[in-house]
Every structure is written in C-alpha cells, then in structure tokens.
Short mmCIF file of the C-alpha atoms (twelve columns), coordinates in Angstrom:
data_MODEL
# 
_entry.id   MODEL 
# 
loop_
_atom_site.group_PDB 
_atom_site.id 
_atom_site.type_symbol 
_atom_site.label_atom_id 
_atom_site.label_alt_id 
_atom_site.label_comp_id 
_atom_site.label_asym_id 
_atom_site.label_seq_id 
_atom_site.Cartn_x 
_atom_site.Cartn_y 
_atom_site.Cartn_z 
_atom_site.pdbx_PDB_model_num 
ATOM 1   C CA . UNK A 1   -78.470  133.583 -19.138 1 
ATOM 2   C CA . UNK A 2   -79.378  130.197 -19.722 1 
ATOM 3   C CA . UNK A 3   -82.322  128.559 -18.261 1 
ATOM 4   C CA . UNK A 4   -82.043  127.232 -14.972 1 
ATOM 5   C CA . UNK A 5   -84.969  124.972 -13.966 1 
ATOM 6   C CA . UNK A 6   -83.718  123.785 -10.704 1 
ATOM 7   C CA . UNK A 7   -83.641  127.505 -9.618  1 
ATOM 8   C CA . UNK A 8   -87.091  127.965 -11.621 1 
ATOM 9   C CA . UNK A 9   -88.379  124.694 -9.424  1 
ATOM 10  C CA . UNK A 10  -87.203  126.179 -5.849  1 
ATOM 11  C CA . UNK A 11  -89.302  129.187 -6.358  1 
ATOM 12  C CA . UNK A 12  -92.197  129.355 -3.670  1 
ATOM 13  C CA . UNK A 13  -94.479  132.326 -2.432  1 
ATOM 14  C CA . UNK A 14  -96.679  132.004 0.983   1 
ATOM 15  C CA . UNK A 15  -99.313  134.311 -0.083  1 
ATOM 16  C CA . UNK A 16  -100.392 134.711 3.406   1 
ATOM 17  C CA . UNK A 17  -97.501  136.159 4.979   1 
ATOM 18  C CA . UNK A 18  -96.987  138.243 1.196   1 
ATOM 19  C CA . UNK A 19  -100.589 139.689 1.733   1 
ATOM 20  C CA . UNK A 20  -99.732  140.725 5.222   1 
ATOM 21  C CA . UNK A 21  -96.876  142.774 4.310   1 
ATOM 22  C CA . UNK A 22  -98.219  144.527 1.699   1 
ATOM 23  C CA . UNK A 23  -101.460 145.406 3.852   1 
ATOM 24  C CA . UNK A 24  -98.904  147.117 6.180   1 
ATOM 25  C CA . UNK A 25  -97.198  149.255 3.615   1 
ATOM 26  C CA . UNK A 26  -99.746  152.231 3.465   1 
ATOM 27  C CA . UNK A 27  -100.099 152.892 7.256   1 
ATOM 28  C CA . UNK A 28  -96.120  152.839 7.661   1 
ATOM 29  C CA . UNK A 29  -94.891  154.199 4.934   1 
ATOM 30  C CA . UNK A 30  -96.174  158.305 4.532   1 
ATOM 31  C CA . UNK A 31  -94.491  161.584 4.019   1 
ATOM 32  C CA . UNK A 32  -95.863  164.959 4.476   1 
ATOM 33  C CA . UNK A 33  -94.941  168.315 2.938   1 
ATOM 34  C CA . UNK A 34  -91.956  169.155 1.512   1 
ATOM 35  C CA . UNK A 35  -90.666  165.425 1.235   1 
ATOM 36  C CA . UNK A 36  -94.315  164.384 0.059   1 
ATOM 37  C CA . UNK A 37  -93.912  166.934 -2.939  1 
ATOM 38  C CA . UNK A 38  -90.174  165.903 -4.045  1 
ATOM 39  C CA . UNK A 39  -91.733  162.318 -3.832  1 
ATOM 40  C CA . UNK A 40  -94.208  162.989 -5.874  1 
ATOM 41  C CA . UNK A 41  -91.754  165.195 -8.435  1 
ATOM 42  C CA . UNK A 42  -90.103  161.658 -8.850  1 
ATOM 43  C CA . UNK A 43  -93.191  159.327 -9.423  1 
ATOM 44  C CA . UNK A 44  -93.603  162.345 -12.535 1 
ATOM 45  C CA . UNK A 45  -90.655  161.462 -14.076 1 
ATOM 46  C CA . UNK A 46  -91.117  157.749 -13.416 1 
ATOM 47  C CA . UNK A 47  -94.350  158.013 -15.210 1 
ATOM 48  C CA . UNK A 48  -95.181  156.309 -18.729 1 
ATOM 49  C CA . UNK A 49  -97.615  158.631 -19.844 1 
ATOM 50  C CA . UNK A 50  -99.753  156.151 -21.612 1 
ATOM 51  C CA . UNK A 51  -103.054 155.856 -24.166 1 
ATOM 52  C CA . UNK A 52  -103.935 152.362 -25.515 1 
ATOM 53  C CA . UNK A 53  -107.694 153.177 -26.604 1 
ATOM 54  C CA . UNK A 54  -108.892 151.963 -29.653 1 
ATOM 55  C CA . UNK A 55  -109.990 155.297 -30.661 1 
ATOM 56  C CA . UNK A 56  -107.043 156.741 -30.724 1 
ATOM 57  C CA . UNK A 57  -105.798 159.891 -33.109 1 
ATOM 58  C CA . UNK A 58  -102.525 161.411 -33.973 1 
ATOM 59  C CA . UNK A 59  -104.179 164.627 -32.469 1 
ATOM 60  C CA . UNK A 60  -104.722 162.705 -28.948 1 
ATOM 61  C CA . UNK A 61  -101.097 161.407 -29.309 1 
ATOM 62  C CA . UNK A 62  -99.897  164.571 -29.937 1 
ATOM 63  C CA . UNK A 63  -101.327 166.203 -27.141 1 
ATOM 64  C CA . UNK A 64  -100.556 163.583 -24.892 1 
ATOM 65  C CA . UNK A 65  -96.753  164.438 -26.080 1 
ATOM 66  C CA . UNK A 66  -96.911  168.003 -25.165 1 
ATOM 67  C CA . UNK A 67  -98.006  166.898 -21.742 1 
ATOM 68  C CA . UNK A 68  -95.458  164.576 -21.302 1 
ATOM 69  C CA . UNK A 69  -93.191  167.280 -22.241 1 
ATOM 70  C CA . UNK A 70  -95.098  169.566 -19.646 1 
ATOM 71  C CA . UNK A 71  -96.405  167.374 -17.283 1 
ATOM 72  C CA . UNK A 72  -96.897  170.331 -14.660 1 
ATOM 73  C CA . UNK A 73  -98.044  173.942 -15.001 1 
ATOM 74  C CA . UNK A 74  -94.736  176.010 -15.579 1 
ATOM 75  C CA . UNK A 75  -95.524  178.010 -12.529 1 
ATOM 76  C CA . UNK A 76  -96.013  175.083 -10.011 1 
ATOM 77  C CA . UNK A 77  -92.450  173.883 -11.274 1 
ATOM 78  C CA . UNK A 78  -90.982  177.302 -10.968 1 
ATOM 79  C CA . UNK A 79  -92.343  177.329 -7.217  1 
ATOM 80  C CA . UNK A 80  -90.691  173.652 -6.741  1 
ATOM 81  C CA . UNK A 81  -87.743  174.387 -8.075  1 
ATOM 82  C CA . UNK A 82  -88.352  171.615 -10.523 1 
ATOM 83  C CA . UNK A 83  -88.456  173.392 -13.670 1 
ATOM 84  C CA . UNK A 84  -87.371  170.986 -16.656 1 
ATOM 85  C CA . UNK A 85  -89.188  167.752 -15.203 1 
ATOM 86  C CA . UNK A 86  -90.616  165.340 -17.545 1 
ATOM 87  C CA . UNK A 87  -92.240  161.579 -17.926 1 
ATOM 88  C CA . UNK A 88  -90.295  158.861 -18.141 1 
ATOM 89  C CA . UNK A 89  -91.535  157.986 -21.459 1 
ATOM 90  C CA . UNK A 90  -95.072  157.857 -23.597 1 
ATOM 91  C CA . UNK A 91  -96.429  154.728 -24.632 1 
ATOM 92  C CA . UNK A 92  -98.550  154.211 -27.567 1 
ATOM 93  C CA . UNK A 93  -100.097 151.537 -29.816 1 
ATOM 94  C CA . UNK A 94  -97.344  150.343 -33.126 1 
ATOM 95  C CA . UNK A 95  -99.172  152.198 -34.996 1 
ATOM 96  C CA . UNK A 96  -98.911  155.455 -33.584 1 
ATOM 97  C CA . UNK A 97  -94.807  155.425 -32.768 1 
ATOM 98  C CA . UNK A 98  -93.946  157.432 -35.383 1 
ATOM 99  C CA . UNK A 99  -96.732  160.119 -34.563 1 
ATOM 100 C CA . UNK A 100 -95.271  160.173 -30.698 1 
ATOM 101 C CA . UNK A 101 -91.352  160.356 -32.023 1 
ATOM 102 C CA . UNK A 102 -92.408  163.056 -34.371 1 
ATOM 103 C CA . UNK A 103 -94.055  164.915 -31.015 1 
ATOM 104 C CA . UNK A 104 -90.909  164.561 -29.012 1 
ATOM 105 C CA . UNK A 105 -88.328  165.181 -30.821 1 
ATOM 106 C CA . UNK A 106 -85.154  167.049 -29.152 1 
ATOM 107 C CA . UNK A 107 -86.755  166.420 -25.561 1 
ATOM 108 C CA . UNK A 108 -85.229  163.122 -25.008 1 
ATOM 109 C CA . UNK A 109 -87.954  161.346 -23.982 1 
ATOM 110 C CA . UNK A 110 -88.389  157.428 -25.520 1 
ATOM 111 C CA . UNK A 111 -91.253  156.323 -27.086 1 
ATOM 112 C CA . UNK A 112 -92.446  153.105 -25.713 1 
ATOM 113 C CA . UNK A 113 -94.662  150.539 -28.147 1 
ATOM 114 C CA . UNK A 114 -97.050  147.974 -26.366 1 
ATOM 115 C CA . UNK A 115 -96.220  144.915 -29.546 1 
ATOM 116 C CA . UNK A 116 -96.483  141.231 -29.765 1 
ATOM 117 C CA . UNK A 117 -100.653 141.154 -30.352 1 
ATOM 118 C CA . UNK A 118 -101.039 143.115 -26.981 1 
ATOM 119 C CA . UNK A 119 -103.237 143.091 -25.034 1 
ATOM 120 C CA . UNK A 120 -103.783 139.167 -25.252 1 
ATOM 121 C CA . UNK A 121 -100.780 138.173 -27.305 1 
ATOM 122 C CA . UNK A 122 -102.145 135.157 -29.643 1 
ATOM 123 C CA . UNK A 123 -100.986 135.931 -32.791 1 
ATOM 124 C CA . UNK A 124 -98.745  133.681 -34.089 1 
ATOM 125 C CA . UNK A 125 -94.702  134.271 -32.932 1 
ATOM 126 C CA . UNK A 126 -93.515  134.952 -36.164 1 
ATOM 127 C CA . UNK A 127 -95.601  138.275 -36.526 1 
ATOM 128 C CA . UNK A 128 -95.071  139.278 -32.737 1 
ATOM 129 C CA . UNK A 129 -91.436  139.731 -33.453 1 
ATOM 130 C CA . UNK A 130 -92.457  141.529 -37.097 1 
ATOM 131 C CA . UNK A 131 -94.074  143.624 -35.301 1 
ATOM 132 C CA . UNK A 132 -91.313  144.247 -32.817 1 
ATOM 133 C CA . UNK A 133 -88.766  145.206 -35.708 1 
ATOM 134 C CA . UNK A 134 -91.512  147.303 -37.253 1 
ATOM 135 C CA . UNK A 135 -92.189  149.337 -34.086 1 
ATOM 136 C CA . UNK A 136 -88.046  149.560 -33.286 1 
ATOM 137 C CA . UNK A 137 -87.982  151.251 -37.089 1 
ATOM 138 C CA . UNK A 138 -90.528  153.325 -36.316 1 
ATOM 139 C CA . UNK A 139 -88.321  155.052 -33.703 1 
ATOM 140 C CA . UNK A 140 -89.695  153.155 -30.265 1 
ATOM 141 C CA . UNK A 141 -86.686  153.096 -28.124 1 
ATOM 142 C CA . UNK A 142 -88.581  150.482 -25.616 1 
ATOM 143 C CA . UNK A 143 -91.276  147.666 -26.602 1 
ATOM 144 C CA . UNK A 144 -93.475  146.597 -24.090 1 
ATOM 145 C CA . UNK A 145 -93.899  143.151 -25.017 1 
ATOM 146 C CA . UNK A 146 -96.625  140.343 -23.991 1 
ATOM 147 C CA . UNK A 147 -95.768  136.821 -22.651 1 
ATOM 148 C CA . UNK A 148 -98.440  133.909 -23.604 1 
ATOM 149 C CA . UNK A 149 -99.835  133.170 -20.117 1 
ATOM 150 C CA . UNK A 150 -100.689 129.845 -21.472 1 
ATOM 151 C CA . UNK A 151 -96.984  128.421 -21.013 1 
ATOM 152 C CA . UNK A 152 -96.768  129.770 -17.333 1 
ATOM 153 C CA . UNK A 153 -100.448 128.545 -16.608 1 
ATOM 154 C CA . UNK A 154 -99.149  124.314 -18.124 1 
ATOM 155 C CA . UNK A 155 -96.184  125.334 -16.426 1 
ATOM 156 C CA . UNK A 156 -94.028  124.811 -19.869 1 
ATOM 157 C CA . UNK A 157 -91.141  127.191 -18.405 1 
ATOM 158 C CA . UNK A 158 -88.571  126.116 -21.807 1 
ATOM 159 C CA . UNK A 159 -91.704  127.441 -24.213 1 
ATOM 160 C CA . UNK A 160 -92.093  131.091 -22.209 1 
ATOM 161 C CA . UNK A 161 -88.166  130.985 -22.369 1 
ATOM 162 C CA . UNK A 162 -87.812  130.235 -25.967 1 
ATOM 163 C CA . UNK A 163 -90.348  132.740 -26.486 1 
ATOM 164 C CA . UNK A 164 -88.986  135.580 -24.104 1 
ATOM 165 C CA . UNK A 165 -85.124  135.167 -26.156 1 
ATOM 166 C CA . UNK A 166 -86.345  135.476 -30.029 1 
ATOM 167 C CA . UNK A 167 -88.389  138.875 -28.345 1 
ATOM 168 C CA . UNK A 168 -85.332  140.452 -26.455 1 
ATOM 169 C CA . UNK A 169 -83.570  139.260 -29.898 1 
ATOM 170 C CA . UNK A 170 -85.686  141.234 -31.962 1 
ATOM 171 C CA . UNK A 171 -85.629  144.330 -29.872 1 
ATOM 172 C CA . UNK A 172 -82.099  144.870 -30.681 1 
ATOM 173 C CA . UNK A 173 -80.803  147.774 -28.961 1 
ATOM 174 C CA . UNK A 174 -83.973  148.579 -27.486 1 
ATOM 175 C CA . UNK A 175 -85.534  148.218 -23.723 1 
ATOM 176 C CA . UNK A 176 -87.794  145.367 -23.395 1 
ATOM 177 C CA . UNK A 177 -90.759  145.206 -21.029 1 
ATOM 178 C CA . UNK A 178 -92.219  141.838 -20.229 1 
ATOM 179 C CA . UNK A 179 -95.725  142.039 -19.724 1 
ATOM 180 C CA . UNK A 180 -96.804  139.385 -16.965 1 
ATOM 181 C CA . UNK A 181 -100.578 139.986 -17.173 1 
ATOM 182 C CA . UNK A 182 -100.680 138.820 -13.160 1 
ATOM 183 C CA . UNK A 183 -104.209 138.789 -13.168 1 
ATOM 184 C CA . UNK A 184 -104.274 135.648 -15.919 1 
ATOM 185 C CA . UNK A 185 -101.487 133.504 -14.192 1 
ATOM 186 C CA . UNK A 186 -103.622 131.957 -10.795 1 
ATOM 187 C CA . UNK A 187 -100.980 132.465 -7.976  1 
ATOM 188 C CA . UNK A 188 -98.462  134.469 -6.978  1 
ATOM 189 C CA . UNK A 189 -95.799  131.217 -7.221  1 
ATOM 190 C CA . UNK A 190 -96.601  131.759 -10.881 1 
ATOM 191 C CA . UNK A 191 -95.710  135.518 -10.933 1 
ATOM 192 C CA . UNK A 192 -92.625  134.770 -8.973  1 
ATOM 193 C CA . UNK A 193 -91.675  131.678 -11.159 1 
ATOM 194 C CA . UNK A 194 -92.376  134.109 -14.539 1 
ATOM 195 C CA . UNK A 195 -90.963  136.933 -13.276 1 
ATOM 196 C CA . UNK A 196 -87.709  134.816 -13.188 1 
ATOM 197 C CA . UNK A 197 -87.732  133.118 -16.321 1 
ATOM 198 C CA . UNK A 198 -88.269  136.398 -17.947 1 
ATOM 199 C CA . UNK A 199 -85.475  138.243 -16.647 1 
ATOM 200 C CA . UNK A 200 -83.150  134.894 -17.378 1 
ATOM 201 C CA . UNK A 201 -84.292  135.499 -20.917 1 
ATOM 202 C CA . UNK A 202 -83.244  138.931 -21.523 1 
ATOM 203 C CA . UNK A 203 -85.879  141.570 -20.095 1 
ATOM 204 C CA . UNK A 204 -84.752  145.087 -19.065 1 
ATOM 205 C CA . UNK A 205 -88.187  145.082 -17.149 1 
ATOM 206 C CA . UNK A 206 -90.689  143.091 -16.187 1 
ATOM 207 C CA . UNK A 207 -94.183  144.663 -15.736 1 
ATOM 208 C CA . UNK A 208 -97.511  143.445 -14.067 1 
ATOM 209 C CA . UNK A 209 -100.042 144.263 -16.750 1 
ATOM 210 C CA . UNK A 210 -101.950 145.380 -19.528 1 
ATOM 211 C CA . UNK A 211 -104.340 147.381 -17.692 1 
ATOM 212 C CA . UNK A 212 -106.931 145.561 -20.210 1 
ATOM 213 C CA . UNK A 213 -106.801 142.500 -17.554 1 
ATOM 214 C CA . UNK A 214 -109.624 142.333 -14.445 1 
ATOM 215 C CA . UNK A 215 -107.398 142.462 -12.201 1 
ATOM 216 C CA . UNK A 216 -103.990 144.630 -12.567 1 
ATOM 217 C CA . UNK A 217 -101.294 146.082 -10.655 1 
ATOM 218 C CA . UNK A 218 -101.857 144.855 -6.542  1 
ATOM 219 C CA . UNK A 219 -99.150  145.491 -3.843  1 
ATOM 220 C CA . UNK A 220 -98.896  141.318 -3.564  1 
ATOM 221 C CA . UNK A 221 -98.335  141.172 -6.937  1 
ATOM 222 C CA . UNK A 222 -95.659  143.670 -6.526  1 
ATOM 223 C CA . UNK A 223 -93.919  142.521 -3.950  1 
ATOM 224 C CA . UNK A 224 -93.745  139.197 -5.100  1 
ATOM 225 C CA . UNK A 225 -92.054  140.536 -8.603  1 
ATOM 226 C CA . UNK A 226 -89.924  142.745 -6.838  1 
ATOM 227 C CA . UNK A 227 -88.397  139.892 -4.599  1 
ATOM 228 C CA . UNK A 228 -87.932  138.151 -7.366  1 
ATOM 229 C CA . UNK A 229 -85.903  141.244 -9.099  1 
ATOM 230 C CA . UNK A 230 -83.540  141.296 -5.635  1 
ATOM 231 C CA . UNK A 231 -82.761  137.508 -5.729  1 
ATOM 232 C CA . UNK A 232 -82.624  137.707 -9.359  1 
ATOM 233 C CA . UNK A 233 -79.388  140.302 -8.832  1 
ATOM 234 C CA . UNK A 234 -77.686  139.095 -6.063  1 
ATOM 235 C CA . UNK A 235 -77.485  135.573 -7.501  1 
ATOM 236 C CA . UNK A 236 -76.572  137.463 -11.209 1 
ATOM 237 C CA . UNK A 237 -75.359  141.452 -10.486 1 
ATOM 238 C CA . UNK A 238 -77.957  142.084 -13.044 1 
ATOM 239 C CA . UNK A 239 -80.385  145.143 -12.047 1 
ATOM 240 C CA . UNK A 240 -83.952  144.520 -13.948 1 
ATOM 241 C CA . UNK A 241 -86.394  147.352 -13.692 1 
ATOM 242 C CA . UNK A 242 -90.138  146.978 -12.490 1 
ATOM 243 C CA . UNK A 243 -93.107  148.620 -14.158 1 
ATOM 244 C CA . UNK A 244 -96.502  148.325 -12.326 1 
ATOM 245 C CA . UNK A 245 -99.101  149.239 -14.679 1 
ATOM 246 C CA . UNK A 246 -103.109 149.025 -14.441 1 
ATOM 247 C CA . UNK A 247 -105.076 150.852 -12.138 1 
ATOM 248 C CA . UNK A 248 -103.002 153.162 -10.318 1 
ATOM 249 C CA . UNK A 249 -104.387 156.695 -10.790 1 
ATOM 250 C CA . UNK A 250 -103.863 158.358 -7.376  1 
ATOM 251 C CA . UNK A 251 -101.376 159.968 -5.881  1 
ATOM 252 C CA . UNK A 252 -101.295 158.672 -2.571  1 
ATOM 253 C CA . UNK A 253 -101.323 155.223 -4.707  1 
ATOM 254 C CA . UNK A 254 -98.067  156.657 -6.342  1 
ATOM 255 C CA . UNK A 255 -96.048  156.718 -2.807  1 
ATOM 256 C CA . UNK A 256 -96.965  153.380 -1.694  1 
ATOM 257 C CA . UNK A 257 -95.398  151.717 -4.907  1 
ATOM 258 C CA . UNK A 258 -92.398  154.067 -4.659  1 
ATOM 259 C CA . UNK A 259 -92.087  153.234 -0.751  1 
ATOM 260 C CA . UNK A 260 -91.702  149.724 -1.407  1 
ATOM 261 C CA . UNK A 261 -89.528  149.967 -4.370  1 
ATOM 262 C CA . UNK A 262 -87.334  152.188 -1.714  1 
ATOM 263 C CA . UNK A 263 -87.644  149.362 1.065   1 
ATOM 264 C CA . UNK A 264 -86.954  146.121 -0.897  1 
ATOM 265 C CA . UNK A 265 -84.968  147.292 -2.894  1 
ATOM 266 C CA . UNK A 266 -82.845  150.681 -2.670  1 
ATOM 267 C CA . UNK A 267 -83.075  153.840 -4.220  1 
ATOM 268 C CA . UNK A 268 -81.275  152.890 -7.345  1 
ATOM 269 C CA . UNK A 269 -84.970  151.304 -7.649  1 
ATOM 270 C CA . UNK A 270 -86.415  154.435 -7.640  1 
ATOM 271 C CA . UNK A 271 -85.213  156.197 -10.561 1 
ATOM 272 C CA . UNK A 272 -86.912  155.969 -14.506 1 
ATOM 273 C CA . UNK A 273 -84.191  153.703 -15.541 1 
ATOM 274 C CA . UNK A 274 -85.458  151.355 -13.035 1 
ATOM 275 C CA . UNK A 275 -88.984  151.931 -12.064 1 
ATOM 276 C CA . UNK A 276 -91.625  153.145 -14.474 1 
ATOM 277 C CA . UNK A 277 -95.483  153.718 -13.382 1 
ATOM 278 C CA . UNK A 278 -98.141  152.652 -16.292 1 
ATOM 279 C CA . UNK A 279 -100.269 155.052 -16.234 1 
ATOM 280 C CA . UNK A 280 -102.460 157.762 -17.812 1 
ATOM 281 C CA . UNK A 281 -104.364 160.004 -15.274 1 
ATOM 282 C CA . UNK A 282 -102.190 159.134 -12.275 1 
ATOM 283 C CA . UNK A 283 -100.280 162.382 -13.187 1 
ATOM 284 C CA . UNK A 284 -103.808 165.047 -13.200 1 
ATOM 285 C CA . UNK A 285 -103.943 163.700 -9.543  1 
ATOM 286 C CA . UNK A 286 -100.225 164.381 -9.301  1 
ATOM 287 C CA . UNK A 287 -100.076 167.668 -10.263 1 
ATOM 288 C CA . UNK A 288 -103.719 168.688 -8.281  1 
ATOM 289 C CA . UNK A 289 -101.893 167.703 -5.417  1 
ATOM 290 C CA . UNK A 290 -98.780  169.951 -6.137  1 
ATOM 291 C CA . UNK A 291 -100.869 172.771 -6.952  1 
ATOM 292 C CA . UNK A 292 -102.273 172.377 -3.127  1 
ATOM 293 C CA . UNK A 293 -98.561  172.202 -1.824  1 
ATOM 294 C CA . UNK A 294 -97.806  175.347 -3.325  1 
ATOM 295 C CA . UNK A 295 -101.356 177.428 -3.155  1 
ATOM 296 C CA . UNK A 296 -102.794 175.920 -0.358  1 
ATOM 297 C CA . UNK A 297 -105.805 175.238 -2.129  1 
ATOM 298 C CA . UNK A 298 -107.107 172.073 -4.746  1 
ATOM 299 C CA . UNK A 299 -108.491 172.963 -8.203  1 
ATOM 300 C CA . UNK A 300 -110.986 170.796 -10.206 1 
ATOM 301 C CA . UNK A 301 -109.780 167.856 -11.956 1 
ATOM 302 C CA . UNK A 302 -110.325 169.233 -15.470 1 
ATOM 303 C CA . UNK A 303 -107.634 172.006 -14.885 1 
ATOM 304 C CA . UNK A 304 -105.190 169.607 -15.155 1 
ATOM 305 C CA . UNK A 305 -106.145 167.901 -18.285 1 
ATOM 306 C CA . UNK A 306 -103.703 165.179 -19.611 1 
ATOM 307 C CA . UNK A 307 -104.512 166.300 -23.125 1 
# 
C-alpha cells in the first residue's frame, strides 16, 4: 500500500504499561501434559531451524537438513502420534541455499536466505537486491531481509519505505522477512512505527532480529510488533506473519511466545504460515522435553544433537 505518514505519525507505545503485560505472560499463561506436548509439537513445526556461523560447511548444512527433516526421534513421534512433523523451514547464509535445497528436496520444506549484507545491512542497495535475485535463483523460497536502522533511528520513514518496496520487488514470488534488529532502534515507538512501514511496503513477515544484535527477541518487543500486526489488518484485511528470532532456546521460552501469539492475536497466528521461531537449539530442548512426556525420564542434552 502506499505510505501513509499520518497513520505512521499517530503511532505511540507506553512502554510502561507494554512492560507490565508482558511480565505477566509467563505466570498466566502454562499448560501441563498432554496439551503442553501438542504445544510444543507446534512450536516444532513453527521452527526455522537456523545456522548463520561463519564457519559454516555444506556437511553442517546438510546435517542440519536431515534434522529439520527429523526434528524428533522416530519413536517419540510414533508415541505422540505425530509421526511426519517437520520445521517450518531452514535458514542459511546465500551462499549455502543451494547446498540446503539440494538436502531437502521432495520434503517440502523452504529454504530461507538471511540477504541484503545481513547481519548489519550497509552494503550499498544495489547489491542487497543482487543478492536477493541471486539467493531466489538459488532455490530460497523466503529471504530474510535487513532494514538500515539508520532511516528509522533519523526517523526518514519515505527512505526505509523506498527501501522496503525495491526488496519485496526483488523477491518476486518469494516470502519476505523484514529484519527489525529491535535492539538497534532505541524505543519501542520505533519498533511499532517500523513494524508498520514495513508491512505497508510489502513484507510477508516482519521479524525482531539477527540474533548477531546485544539485545534480541524480548516479550516487549514482541508485543509491541504484534499489536502493530493486529491494527495493521483490521485497518487493511492483510494478515502479516511474526518471526521472533535471537535468543530463544528453551522450551518453556517456546510457550510464552506461542501464548501471546494465541492471545493477541488468534490461532490463525499460530501456525508456520504465520509465526516462525528463529532458532537453532530451541528444538534439542524441545525434543528433551518430549522424550520426558513420553518416558518419564530426561536424557542429556547431547542425545538430541541438532546435527
């Protein structure tokens, strides 16, 4: 749509009262048991199973695609009655996509490449959206793109606009995830007012981090981006997906997010076409906890290897 600045300009956040609510999401929102297992079934296949190290190899890549193919020991599925469950998606650097497509083929799961000079996203615009169209030839069906905090911190709202478009341009037919990198942008009025801009500029999702920032995903951050997703579509009828991303590597973590996705905004919000976690050893903690569901007993971390 086009850009709006009187609706960018009436965009507050009272950080106090945000903070409060989000402190009162882990006491109030728990489940136990059976429900606490299909929960934690769904955070699995909400999951972008992710590595972003700079010593990366096409063996780590491909490992980390049989997982994501696998994410849980056949026999704890079997026991759930969950056999067939998968991640949402693996996410890789540009330069592994076609490694990762060549891993998954026939299971249906999308490739996602972090682009645009991530993690910091400096290099000049004209080879962020080269290296969109090389990553959406390589085979990634969603590009996890980076916005320059620099516009939202001068408050130059046409520039991140401007820049948002020619990005959703060049990803054609494929998903586009806005990278906010909340812990660069000061306030939470800023997340809220860039959270808006970039879904009136195209994105399928926007997403709190790069997990390279000092500060990542927080539950004020999130509920200040996922308000802004609810006003966003019942001024527009436009559903835009949220990916938190950065830090979240417990289970128990996992809930939370998903209880307030289910609270503010409905349980089409908690499905993968909506709601992604970034993560990469959020699922071992995942699937120790399963194990305990259906044994009774925890194993050590390193049975439950991602790779």
């Amino acid at each position: 749509m086009p850009l709006d600045l009187d609706w960018v300009a009436s965009v507050q956040a009272n950080t106090s009262a945000i903070e409060r609510r989000a402190a009162t999401l882990p006491g109030r929102r728990t489940v136990k048991k059976d429900y606490q297992a299909a929960w934690l079934c769904k955070a699995i296949s909400c999951i972008d199973l992710t590595t972003l190290s700079g010593d990366d190899t096409a063996g780590r890549v491909q490992r980390l695609c049989a997982k994501a193919r696998h994410p849980v020991r056949a026999d704890l599925l079997a026991a759930l009655g969950m056999e067939g469950l998968t991640v949402g998606a693996v996410c890789v650097y540009h330069d592994m996509v076609e490694t990762a497509v060549r891993a998954l083929e026939g299971s249906n799961i999308p490739v996602a490449a972090v682009s645009t000079g991530f993690p910091a996203g400096l290099s000049p615009l004209h080879l962020r959206l080269a290296e969109i169209g090389e990553s959406v030839a390589a085979g990634a069906r969603e590009i996890d793109i980076v916005i320059s905090r620099r516009h939202v911190l001068t408050q130059n709202w046409q520039a991140l606009y401007d820049e948002m478009r020619a990005m959703r341009e060049a990803c054609g037919e494929a998903h586009v995830k806005a990278i906010l990198a909340t812990g660069e942008l000061g306030t939470l009025r800023n997340v809220a007012r860039a959270s808006l801009i970039c879904m009136m500029a195209g994105a399928d999702f926007i997403k709190t981090s790069t997990g390279k920032e000092p500060v990542n995903a927080t539950l004020p951050v999130t509920l200040t981006m996922i308000r802004a997703i609810r006003d966003y579509q019942d001024r527009t009828g436009i559903k835009v997906g949220y990916k938190p991303a950065g830090g979240i590597s417990k289970a128990k973590d996992a809930l939370v997010y998903l209880a307030m996705m289910r609270d503010e905004l409905g349980l089409p919000w908690v499905q993968p076409d909506l709601f992604r976690f970034g993560a990469s050893s959020l699922l071992g903690d995942i699937e120790r906890q399963l194990e305990h569901h259906v044994t009774g007993a925890y194993s050590a971390a390193n049975r439950h290897a991602i790779g």
